[in-house]
PADO-988595 format. One record per atom (N, C-alpha, C, O): residue number from 0; residue in one letter; atom name; x, y, z. Coordinates in steps of 0.001 Angstrom, whole numbers, always signed. Atoms other than C-alpha are relative to their C-alpha. Layout:
BEGIN
+------+------+------+---------+---------+---------+
! resi ! resn ! name !      xx !      yy !      zz !
+------+------+------+---------+---------+---------+
!  NUM !    A !   CA !       X !       Y !       Z !
...
+------+------+------+---------+---------+---------+
END
This chain:
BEGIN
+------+------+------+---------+---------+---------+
! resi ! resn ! name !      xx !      yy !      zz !
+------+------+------+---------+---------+---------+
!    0 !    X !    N !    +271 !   -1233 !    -715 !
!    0 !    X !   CA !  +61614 !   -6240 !  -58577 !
!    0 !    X !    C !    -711 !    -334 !   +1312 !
!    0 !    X !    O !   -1546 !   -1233 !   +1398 !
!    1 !    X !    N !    +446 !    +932 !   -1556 !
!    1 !    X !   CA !  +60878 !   -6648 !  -54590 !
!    1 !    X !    C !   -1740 !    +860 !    -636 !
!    1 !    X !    O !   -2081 !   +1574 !   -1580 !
!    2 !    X !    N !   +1567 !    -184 !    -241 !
!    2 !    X !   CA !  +56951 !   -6208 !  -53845 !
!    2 !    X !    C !    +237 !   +1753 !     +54 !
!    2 !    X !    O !    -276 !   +2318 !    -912 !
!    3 !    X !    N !     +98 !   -1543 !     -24 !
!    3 !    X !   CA !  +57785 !   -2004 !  -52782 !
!    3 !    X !    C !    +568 !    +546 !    -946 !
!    3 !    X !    O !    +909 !   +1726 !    -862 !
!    4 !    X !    N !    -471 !   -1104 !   +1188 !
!    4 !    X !   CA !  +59013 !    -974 !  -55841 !
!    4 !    X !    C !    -817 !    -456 !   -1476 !
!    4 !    X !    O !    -164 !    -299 !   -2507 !
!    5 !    X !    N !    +711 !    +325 !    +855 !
!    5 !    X !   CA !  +56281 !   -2235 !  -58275 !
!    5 !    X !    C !    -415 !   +1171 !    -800 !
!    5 !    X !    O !    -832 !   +2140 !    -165 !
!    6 !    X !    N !    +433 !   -1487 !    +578 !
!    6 !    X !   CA !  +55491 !    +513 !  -61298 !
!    6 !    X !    C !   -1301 !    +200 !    +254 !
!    6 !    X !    O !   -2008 !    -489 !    +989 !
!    7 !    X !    N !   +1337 !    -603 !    -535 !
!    7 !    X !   CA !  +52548 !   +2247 !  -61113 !
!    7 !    X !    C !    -902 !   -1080 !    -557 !
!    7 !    X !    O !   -1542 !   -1824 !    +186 !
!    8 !    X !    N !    +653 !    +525 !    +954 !
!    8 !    X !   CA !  +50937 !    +545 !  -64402 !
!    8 !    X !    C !     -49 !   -1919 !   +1170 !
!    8 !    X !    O !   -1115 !   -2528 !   +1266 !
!    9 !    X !    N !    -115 !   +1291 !    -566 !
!    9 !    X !   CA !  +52028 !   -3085 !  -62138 !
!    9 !    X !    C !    -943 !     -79 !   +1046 !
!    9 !    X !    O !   -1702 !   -1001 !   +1345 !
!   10 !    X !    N !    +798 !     -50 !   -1933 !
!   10 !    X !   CA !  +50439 !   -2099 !  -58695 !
!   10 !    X !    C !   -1668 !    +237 !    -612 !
!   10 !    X !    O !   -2623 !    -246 !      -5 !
!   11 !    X !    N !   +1330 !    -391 !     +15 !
!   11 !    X !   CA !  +47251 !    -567 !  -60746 !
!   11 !    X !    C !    -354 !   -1504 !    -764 !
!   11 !    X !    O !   -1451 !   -1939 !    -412 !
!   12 !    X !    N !    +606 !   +1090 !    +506 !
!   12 !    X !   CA !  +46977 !   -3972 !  -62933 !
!   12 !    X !    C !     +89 !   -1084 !   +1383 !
!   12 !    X !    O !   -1069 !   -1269 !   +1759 !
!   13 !    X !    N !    +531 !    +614 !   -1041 !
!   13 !    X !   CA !  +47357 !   -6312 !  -59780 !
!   13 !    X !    C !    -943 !    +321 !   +1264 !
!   13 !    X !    O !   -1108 !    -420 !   +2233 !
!   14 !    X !    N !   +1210 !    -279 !    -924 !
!   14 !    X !   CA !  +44569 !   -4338 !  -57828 !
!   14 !    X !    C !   -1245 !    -155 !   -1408 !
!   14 !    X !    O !   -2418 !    -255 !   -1049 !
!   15 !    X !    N !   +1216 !     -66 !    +554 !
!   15 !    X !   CA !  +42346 !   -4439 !  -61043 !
!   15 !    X !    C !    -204 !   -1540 !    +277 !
!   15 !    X !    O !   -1279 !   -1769 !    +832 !
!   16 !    X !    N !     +38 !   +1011 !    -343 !
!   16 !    X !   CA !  +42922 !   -8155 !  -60691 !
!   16 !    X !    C !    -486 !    -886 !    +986 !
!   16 !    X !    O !   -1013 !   -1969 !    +734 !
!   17 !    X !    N !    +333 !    +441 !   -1149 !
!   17 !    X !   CA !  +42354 !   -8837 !  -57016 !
!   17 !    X !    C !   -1278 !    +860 !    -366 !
!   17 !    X !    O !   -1410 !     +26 !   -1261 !
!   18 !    X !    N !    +706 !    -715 !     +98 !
!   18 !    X !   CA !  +39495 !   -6555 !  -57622 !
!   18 !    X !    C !   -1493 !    -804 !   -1148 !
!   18 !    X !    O !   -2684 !   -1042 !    -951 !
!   19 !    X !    N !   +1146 !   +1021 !    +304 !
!   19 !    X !   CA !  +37994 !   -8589 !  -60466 !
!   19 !    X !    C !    -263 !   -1385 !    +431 !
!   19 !    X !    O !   -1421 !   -1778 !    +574 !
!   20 !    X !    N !    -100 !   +1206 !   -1037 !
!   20 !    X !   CA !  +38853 !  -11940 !  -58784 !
!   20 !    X !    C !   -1266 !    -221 !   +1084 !
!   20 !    X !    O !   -2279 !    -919 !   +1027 !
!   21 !    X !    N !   +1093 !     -48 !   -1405 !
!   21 !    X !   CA !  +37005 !  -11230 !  -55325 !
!   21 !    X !    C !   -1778 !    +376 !    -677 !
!   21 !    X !    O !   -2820 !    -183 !    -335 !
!   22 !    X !    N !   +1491 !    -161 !    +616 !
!   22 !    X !   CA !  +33874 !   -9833 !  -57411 !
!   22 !    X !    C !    -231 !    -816 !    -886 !
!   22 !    X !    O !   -1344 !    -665 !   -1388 !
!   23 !    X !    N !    +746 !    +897 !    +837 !
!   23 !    X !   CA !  +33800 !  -12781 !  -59752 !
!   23 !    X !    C !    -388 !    +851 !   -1546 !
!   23 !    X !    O !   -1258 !    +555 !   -2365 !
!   24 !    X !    N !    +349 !    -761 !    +971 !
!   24 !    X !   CA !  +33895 !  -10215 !  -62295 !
!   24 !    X !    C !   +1199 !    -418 !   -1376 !
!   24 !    X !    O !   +2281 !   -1001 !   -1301 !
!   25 !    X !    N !   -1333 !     -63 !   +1041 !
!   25 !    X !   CA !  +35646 !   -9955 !  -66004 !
!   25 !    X !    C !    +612 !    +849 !    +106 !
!   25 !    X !    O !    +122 !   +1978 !     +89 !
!   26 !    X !    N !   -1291 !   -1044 !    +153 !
!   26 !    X !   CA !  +38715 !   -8255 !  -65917 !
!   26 !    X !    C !    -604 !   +1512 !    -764 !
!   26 !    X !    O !    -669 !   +2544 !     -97 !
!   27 !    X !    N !    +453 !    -709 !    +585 !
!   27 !    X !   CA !  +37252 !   -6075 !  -68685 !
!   27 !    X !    C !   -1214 !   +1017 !    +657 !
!   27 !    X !    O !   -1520 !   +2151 !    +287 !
!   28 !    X !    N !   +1186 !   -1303 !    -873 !
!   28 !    X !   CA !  +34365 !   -4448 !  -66217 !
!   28 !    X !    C !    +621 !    +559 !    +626 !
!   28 !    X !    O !    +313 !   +1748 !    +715 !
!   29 !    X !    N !    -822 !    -828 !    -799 !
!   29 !    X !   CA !  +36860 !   -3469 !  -64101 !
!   29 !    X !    C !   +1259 !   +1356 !    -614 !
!   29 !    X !    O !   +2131 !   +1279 !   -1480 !
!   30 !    X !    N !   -1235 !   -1148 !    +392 !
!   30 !    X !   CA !  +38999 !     +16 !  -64342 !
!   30 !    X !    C !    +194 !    +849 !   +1092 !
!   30 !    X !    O !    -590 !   +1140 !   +1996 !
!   31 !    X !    N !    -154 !    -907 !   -1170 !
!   31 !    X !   CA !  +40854 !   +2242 !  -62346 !
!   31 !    X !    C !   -1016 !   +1059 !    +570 !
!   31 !    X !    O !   -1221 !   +1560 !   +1676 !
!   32 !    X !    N !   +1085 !   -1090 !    -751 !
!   32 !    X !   CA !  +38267 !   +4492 !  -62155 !
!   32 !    X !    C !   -1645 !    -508 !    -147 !
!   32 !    X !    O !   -2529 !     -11 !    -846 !
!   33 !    X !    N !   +1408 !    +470 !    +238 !
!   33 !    X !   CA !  +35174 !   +2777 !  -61961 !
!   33 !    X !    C !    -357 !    -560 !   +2127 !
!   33 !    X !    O !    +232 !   -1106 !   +3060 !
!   34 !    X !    N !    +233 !    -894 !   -1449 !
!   34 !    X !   CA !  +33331 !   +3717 !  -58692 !
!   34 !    X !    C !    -961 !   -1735 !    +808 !
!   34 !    X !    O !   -1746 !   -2614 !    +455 !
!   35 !    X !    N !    +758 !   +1977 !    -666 !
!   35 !    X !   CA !  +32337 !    +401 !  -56112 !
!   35 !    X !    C !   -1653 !     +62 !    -469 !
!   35 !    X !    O !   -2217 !   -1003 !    -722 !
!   36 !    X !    N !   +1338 !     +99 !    +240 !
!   36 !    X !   CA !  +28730 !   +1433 !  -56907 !
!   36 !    X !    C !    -173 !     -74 !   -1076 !
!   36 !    X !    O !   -1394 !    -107 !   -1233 !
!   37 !    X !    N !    -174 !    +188 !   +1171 !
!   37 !    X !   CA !  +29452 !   +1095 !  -60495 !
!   37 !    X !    C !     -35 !   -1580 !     +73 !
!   37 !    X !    O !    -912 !   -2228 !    -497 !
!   38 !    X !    N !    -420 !   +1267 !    +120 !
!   38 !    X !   CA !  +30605 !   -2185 !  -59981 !
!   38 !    X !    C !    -901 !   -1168 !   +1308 !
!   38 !    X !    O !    -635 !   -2314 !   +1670 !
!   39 !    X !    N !    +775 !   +1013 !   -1162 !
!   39 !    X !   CA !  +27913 !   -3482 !  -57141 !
!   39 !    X !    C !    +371 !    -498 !   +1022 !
!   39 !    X !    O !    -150 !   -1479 !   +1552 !
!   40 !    X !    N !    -528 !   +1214 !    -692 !
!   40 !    X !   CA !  +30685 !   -3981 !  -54630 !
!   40 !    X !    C !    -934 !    +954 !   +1523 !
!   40 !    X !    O !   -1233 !   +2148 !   +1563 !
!   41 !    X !    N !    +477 !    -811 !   -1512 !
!   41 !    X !   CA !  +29126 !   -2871 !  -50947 !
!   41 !    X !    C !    +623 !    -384 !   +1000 !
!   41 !    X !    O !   +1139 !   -1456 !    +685 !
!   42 !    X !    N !    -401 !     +64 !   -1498 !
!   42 !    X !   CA !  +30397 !   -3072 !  -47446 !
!   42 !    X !    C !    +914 !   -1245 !     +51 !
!   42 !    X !    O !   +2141 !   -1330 !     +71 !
!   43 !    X !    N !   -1412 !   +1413 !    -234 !
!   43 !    X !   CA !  +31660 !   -6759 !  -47146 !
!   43 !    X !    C !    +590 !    -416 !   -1055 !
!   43 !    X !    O !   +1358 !   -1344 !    -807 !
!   44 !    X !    N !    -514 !    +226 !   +1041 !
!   44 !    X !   CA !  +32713 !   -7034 !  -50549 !
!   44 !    X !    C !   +1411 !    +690 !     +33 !
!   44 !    X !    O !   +2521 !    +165 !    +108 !
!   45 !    X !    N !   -1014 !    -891 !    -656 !
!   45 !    X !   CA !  +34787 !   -4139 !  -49938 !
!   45 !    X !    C !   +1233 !    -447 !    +968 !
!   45 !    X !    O !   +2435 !    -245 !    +793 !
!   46 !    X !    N !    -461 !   +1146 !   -1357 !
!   46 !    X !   CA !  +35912 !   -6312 !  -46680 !
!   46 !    X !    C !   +1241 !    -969 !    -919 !
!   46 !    X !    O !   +2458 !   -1131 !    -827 !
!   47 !    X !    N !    -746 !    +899 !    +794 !
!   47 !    X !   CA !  +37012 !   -8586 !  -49118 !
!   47 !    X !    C !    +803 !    +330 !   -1144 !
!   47 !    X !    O !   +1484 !    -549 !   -1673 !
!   48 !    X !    N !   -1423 !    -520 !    +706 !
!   48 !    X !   CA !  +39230 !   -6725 !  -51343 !
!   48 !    X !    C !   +1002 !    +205 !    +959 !
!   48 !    X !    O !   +2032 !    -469 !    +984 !
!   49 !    X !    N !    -801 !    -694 !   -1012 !
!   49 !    X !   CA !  +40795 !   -4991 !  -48640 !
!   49 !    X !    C !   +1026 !   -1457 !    +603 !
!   49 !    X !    O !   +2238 !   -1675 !    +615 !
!   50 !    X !    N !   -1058 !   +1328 !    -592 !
!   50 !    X !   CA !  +41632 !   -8574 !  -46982 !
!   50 !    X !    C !   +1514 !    -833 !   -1481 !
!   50 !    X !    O !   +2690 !   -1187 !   -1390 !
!   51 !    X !    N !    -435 !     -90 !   +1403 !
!   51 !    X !   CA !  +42692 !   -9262 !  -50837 !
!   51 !    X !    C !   +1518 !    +537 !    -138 !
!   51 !    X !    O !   +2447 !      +3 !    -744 !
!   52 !    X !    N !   -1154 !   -1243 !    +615 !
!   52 !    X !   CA !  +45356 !   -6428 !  -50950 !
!   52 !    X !    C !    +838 !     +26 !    +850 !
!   52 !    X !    O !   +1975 !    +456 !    +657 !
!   53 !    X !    N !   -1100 !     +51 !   -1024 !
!   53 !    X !   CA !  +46733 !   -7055 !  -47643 !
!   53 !    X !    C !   +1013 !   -1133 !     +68 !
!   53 !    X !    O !   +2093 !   -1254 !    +645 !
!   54 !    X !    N !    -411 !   +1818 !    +583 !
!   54 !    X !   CA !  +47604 !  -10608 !  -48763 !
!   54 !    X !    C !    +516 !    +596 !    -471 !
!   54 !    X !    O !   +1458 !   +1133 !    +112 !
!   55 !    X !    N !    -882 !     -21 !   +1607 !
!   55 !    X !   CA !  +48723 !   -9686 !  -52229 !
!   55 !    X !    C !   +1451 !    +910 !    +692 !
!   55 !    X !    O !   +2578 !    +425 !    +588 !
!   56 !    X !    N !   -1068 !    -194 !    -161 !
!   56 !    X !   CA !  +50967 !   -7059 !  -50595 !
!   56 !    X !    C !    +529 !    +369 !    +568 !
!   56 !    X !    O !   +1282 !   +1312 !    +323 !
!   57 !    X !    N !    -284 !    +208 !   -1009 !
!   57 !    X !   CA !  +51570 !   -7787 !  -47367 !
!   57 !    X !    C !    +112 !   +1509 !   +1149 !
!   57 !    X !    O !   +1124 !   +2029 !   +1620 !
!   58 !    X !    N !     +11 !   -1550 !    -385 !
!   58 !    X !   CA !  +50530 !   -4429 !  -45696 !
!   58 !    X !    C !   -1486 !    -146 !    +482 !
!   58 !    X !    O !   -2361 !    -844 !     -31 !
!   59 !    X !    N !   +1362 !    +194 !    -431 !
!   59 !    X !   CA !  +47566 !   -3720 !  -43368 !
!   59 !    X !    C !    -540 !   +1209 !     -83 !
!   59 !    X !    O !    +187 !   +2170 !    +170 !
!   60 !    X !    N !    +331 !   -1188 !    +253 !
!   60 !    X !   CA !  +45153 !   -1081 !  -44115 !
!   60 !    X !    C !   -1056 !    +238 !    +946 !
!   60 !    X !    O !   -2021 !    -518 !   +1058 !
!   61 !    X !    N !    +591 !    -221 !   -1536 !
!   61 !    X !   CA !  +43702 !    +584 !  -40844 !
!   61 !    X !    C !   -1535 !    +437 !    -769 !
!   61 !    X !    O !   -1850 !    +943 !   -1846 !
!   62 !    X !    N !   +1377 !    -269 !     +30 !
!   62 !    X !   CA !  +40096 !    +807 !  -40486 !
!   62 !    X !    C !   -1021 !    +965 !    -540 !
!   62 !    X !    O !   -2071 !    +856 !   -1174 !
!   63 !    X !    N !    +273 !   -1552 !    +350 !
!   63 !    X !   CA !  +39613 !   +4448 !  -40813 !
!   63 !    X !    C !     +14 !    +476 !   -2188 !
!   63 !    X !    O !    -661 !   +1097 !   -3008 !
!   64 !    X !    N !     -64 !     -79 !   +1455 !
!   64 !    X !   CA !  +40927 !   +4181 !  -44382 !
!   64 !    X !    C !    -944 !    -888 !    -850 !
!   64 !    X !    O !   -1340 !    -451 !   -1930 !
!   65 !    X !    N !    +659 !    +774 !    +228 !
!   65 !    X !   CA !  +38954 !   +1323 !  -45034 !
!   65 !    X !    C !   -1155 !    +458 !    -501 !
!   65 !    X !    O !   -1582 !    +328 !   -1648 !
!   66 !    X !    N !   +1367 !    -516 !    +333 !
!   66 !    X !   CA !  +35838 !   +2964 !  -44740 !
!   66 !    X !    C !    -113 !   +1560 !   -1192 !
!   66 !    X !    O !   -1194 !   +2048 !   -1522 !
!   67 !    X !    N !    -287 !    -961 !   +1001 !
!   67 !    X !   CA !  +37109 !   +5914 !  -47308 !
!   67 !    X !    C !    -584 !     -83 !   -1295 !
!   67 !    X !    O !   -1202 !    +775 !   -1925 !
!   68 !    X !    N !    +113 !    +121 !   +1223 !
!   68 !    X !   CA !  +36893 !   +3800 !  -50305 !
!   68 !    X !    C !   -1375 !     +58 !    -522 !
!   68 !    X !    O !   -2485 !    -194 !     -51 !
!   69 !    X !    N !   +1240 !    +199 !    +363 !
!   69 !    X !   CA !  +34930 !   +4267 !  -52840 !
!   69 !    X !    C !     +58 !    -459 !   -1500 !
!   69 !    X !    O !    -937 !    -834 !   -2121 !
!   70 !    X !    N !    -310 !    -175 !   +1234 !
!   70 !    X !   CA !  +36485 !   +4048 !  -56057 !
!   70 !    X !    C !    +902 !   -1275 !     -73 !
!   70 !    X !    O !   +1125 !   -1775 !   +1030 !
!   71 !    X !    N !    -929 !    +979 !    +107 !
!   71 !    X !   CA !  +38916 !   +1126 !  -57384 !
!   71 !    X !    C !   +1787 !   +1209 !     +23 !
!   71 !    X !    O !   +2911 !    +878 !    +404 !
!   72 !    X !    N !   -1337 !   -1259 !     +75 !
!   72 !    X !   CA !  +41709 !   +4521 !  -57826 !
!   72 !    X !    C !     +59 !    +201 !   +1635 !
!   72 !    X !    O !   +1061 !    +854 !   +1927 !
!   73 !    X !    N !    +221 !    -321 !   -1303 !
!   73 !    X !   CA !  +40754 !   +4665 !  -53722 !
!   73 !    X !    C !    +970 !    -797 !    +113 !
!   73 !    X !    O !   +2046 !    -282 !    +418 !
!   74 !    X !    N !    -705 !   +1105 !    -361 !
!   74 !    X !   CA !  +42386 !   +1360 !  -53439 !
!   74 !    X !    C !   +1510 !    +309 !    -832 !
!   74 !    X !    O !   +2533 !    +412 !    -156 !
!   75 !    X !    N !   -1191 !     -53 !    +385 !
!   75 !    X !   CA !  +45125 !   +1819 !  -55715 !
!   75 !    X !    C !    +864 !    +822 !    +498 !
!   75 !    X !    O !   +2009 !    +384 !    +617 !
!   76 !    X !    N !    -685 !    -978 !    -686 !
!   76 !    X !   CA !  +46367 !   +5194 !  -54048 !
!   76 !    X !    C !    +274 !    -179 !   +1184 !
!   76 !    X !    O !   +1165 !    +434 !   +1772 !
!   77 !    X !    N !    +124 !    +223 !   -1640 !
!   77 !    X !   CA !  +45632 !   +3742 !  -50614 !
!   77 !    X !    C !   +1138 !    -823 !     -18 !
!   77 !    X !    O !   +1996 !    -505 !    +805 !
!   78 !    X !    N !    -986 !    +894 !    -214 !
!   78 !    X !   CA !  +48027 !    +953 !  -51203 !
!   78 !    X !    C !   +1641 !    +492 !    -783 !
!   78 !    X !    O !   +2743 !     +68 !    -435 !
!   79 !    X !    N !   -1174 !    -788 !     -59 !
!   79 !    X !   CA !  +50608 !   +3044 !  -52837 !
!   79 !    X !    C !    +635 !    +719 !   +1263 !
!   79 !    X !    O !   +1807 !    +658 !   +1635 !
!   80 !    X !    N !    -359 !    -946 !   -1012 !
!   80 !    X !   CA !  +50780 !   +5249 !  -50119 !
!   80 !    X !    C !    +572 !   -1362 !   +1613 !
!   80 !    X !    O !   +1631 !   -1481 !   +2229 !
!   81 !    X !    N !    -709 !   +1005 !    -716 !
!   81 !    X !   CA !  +50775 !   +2177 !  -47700 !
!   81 !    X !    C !   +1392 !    -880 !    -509 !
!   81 !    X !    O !   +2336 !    -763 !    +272 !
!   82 !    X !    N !   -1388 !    +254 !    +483 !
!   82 !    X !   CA !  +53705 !    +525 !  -49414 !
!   82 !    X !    C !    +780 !   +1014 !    +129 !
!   82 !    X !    O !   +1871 !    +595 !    +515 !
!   83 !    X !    N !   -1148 !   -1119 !    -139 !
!   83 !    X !   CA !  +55639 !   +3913 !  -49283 !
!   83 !    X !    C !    +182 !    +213 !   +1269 !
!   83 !    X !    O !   +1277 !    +442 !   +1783 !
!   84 !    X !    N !    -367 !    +129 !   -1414 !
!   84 !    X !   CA !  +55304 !   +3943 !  -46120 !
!   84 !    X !    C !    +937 !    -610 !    +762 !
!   84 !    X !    O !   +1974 !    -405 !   +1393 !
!   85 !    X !    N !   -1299 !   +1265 !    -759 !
!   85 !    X !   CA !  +56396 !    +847 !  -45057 !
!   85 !    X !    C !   +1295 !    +280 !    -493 !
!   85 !    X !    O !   +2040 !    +340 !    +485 !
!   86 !    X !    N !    -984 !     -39 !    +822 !
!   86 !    X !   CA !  +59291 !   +1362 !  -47399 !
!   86 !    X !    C !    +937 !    +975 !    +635 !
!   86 !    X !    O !   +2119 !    +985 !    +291 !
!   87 !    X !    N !    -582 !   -1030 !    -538 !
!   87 !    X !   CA !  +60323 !   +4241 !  -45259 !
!   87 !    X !    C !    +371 !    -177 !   +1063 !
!   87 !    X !    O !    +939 !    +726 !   +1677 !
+------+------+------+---------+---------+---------+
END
């Protein structure tokens, strides 16, 4: 399956991934809905998913959105929506 047509359940387990990865965290602390202040990530951590997700799937996420997140479901919707995009 190319990179823009990944199922939902695929796109939300490779952001929990890059997500526990970059925080050094267990997989298991991490969930879609578990809020960056839940999880201790702040400002450049953040930085560092984001760089994370643009890698993993090859898509750049503008600034403005950047500063939105707050949630790990922030990221997952953000990069849905960026992949559909591009895709269009």
């Amino acid at each position: 399956m190319p990179e823009n047509q990944l199922s939902d359940d695929e796109l939300t387990q490779k952001i929990l991934h890059i997500v526990a990865d970059t925080q050094r965290r267990d997989m298991a602390t991490v969930t879609a809905e578990s809020s960056f202040e839940e999880l201790n990530i702040d400002s450049m951590d953040a930085v560092n998913i984001v760089f994370a997700v643009e890698n993993e799937f090859n898509i750049n996420v503008p600034d403005e959105e950047m500063r939105t997140l707050k949630t790990v479901r922030d990221v997952i919707d953000g990069v849905r929506r960026l992949i559909s995009a591009q895709a269009s």
